[in-house]
N, C-alpha and C positions, 0 to 999 in steps of 0.2 A: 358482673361476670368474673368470675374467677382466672387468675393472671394464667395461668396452666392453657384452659380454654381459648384468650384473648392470643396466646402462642399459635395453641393451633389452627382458629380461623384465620390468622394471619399466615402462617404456614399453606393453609389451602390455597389461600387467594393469590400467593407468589407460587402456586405449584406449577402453573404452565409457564413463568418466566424460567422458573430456575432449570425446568425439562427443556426450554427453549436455548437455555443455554450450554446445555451439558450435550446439545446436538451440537452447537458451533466448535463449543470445546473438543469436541472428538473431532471435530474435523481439524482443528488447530494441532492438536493434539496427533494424528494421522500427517499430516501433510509436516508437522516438524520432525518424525522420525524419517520420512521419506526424504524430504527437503535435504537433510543435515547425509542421509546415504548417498543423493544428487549431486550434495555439494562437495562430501570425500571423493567422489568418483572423479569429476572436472576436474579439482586443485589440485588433485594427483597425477592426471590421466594427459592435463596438459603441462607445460612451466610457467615458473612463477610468473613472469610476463606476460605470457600468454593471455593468461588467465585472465590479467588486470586490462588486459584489452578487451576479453568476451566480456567481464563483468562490465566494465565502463559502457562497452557499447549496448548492454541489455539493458542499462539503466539508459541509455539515452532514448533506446526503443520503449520504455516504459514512460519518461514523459511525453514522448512522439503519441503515443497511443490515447494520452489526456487531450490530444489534439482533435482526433477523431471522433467523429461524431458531433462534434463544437458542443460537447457539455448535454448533450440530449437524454444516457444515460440515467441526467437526474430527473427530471419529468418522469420517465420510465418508469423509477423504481417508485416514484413519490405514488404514481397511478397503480402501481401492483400493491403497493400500501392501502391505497384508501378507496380506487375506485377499479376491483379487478378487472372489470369487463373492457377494460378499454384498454388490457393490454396489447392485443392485436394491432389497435389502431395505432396506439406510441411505436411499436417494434416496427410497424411501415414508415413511422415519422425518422426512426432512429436509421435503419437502412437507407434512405435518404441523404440525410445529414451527412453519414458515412464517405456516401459516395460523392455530396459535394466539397469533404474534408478533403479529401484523397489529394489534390490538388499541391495544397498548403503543409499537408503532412509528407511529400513530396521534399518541395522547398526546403524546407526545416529539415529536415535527416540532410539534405546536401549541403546546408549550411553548416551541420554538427561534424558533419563528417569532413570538411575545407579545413573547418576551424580545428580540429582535434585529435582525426585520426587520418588525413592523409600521409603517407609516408610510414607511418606506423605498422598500421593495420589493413588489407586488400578490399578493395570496396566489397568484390561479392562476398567475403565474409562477413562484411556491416551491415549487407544490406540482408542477408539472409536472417542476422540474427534482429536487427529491428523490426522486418518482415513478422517474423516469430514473436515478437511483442504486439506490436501494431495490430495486427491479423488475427494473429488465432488466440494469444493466451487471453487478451482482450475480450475475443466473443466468450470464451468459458468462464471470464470474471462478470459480463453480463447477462449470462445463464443463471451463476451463482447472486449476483443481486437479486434478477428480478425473482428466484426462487424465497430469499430473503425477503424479499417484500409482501408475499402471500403469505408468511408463514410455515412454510415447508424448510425449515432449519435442517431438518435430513436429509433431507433432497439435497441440499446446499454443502454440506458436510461431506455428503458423498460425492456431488462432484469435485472438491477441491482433493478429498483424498486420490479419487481416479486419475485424476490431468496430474498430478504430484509422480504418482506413480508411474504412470508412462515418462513422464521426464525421468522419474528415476531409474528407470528400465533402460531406457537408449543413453544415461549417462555410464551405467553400469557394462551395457552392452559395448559401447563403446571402451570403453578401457581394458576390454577380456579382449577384444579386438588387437588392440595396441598400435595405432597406426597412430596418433597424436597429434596432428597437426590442427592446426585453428581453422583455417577452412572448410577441413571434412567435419569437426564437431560443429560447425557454424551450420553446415547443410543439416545433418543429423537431429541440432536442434528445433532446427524449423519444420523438420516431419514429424517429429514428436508434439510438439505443438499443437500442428494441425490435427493429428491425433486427437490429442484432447479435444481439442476446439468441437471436433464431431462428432465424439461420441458424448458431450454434453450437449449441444444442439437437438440431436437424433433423440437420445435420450431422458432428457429433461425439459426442455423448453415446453411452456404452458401451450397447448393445441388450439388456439384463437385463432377467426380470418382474419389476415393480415386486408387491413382498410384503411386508404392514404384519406387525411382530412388536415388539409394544410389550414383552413380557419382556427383547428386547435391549436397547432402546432404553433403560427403567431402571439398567440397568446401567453404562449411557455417563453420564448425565441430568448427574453431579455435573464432570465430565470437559467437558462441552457448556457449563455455564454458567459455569464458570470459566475457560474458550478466550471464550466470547461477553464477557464480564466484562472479561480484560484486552485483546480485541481494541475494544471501546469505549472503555475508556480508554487505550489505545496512541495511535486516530484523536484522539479526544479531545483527548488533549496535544498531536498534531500537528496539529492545525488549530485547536485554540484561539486562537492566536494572530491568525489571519482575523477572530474574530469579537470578540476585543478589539481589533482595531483598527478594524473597522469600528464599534462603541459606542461606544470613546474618540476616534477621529479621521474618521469620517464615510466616506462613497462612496469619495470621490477619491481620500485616502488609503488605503484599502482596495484599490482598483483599482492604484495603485502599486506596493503590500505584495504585489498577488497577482502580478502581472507580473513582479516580483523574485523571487518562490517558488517561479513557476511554472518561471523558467529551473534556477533550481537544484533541484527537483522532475527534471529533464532526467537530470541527475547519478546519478541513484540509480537510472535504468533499469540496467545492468548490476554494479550491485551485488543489485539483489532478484533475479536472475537465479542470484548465486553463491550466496544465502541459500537458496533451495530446493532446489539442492545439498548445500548445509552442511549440509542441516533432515535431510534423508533416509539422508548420511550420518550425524549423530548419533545418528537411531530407532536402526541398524542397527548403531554402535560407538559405546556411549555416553562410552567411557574416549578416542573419538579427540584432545582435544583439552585434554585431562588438562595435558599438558606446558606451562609457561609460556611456552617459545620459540614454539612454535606459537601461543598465542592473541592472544602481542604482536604477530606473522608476521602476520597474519590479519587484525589490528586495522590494522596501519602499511598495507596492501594496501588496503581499504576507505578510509583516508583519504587517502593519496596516490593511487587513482582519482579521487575525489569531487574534492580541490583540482584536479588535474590537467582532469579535466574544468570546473569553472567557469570557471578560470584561462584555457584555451582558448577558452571563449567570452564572455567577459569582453574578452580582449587582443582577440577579431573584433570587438566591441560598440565599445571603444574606437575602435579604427579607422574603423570606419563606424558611427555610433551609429545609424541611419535604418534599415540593412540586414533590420530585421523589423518597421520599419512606423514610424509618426508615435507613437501612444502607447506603443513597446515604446522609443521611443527615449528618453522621459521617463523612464524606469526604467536606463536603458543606463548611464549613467553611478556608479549604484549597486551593479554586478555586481561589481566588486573591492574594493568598501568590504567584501564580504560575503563575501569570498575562501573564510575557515574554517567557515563555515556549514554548508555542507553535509558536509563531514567528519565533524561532530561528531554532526550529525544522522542519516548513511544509519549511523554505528556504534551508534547508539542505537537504531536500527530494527535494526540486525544480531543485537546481544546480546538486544533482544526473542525474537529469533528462537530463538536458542541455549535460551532457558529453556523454549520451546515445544516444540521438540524434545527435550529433556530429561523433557519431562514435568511440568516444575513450575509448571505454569497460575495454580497461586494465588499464590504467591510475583512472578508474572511483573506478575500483576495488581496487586499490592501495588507494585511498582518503580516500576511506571508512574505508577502513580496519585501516588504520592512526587514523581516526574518532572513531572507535571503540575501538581501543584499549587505547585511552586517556580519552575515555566516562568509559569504564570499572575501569580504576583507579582512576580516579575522583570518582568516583562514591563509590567505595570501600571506598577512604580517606572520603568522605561527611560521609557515616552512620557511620564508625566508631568516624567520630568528632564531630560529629552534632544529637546522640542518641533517641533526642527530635524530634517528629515527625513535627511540623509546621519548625522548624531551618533547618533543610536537606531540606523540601520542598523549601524551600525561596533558600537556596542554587543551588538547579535546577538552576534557571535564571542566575546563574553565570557558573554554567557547562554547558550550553546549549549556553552561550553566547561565550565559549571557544570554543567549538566546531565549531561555526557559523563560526569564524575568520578563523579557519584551514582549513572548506569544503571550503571557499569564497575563500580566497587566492590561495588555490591549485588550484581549478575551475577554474578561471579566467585567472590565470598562466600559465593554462593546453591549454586556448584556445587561447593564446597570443605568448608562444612559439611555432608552430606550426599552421601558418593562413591555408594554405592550408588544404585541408580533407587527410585522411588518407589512404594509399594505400585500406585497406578494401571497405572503404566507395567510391574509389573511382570505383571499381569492382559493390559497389554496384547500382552508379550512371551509371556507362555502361551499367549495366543491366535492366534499367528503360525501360518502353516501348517509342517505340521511334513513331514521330507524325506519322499517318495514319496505325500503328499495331494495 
């Protein structure tokens, strides 16, 4: 067959992957124009302090929300994957779950909130805005899974642009407003939230009878807590960092810290785009990425996005430092000190991903946690040696570059010791629907 031809049937065969992608992509694509309008609007709208308080405390609500549910999510979506009919039944398992978390995800916010921001920051503003994590953005991140997991990338695309949008609308509204305090955006966020949260529920959610069958549900349980496990310690280790510096260096510095994260947070929308690709590809060929040329292919793709992206917005920031507000400009100057940041970081969230798909949940958990707790002391040693706010920044790329080494090696260690899939996964491969069901 002629090489011309051998292109194009190869070309046909990836036609619904790459159509599959350029759906995620638009939504990545969409929600980082919105996002980046979201995030001019707050960093202006409140003070630099402020700010590194709301941001800290959303990220706390963001691991809080890995709480929820104890990990059930992942059954969820693995069954909108392989076996649709029995979405209704998981979404009753997972509503459940939910309501036996509640409890413990209670605890935890009082624990984060004793340990970090009493005296700081007013509780009804913590708790408003982990509320708005926990609660609602949470259900419209699991509208948008399990729509990912049938394959309705559009569907998926468009609610992340919609829930983007309403947050960007009440951050916008908010600032024409002008009242600026952290309480009243603290409320604000959490109606905008719910917002979202409903009209992706109302609007999207697959129309199954919801059917409680706790014999399934046993069967996932050990599967649920160790996806819930390393999905709290994955947030954990990435946003630790907010919250040691908001303890070692105060508001302002925190508010700084998060204006610089949050640009580079920017970077990794179209890389989590290619991850849920990669994810769905690996259930479905676990040997796909066996070969070393491929996984270094993959790895060098993800980090030459990531620098390319900052570096882009970085060289605009330079040029005009003002271009996203008076307090984004106090940070502008530190987007290139931080060049390798994000590289290091959206490949350390990538290769999480690879072990998730794989099926090695506790091993994934174990990396992280590894991950985290040498991120934590790095981290500690940097501010206290490095005082100077651009010297700690520049520092990052070599802490982030530690870390790379630790998640790469264990990763790839993890999938080399161990070819075959894992008795879990393979339970979950017999339970795939089989041809003509």
């Amino acid at each position: 067959m002629p090489r011309t031809a051998v292109w194009i049937e190869s070309f046909k065969g990836n036609l619904s992957v790459i159509r599959d992608y350029a759906w995620l992509l638009s939504g990545s694509a969409g929600r980082l124009v919105l996002s980046l309008a979201y995030f001019v609007s707050i960093a202006n709208g409140l003070s630099v302090g402020d700010f590194g308080l709301f941001a800290t405390a959303s990220a706390t609500g963001i691991v809080l929300s890995r709480i929820g549910g104890f990990g059930f999510v992942s059954p969820l979506y693995r069954v909108a994957t392989v076996r649709q009919r029995l979405v209704g039944t998981y979404t009753a398992g997972l509503l459940v779950a939910f309501l036996l978390s509640l409890p413990v995800v209670a605890m935890a916010a009082a624990g984060f909130y004793a340990a970090f921001f009493d005296g700081e920051m007013g509780i009804a503003a913590f708790v408003a805005v982990v509320t708005a994590e926990i609660l609602f953005w949470r259900a419209l991140e699991v509208v948008v899974i399990v729509n990912n997991g049938l394959g309705r990338f559009g569907r998926g695309a468009s609610i992340v642009i919609a829930g983007s949008a309403i947050r960007a609308a009440a951050a916008v509204g908010f600032v024409l407003v002008g009242s600026g305090t952290l309480l009243e955006w603290s409320w604000v966020y959490m109606t905008a939230n719910a917002a979202a949260a409903l009209f992706a529920i109302v609007g999207f959610y697959p129309r199954q009878r919801l059917r409680f069958r706790p014999a399934l549900y046993l069967a996932r349980w050990r599967d649920s807590l160790s996806v819930a496990g390393a999905e709290i310690i994955f947030y954990l280790q990435s946003e630790l960092d907010k919250l040691l510096v908001l303890s070692l260096g105060g508001p302002q510095m925190a508010g700084i810290y998060a204006i610089l994260m949050r640009l580079i947070d920017l970077t990794a929308l179209p890389i989590r785009s290619a991850n849920t690709m990669i994810v769905q590809k690996l259930m479905k060929s676990p040997g796909w990425i066996a070969d070393w040329k491929m996984r270094w292919g993959l790895e060098a793709i993800v980090a030459v996005v990531s620098v390319a992206g900052l570096a882009v917005l970085g060289g605009i920031l330079h040029v005009y430092p003002t271009l996203l507000g008076r307090n984004v400009a106090d940070a502008a100057p530190l987007v290139l000190v931080a060049l390798f940041v994000p590289a290091f970081r959206n490949l350390i969230e990538y290769e999480s991903e690879l072990l998730y798909a794989r099926g090695k949940t506790g091993l994934r958990a174990l990396i992280l946690a590894i991950v985290g707790l040498i991120k934590a002391g790095l981290l500690v040693v940097l501010l206290r040696a490095a005082p100077d706010t651009e010297r700690w920044i520049l520092g990052l790329n070599g802490l982030f570059l530690v870390l790379w080494i630790v998640s790469a090696s264990s990763t790839y260690a993890a999938f080399d010791w161990s070819r075959p899939r894992t008795r879990l996964s393979r339970r979950w491969l017999r339970s795939a629907p089989q041809p003509g069901e």
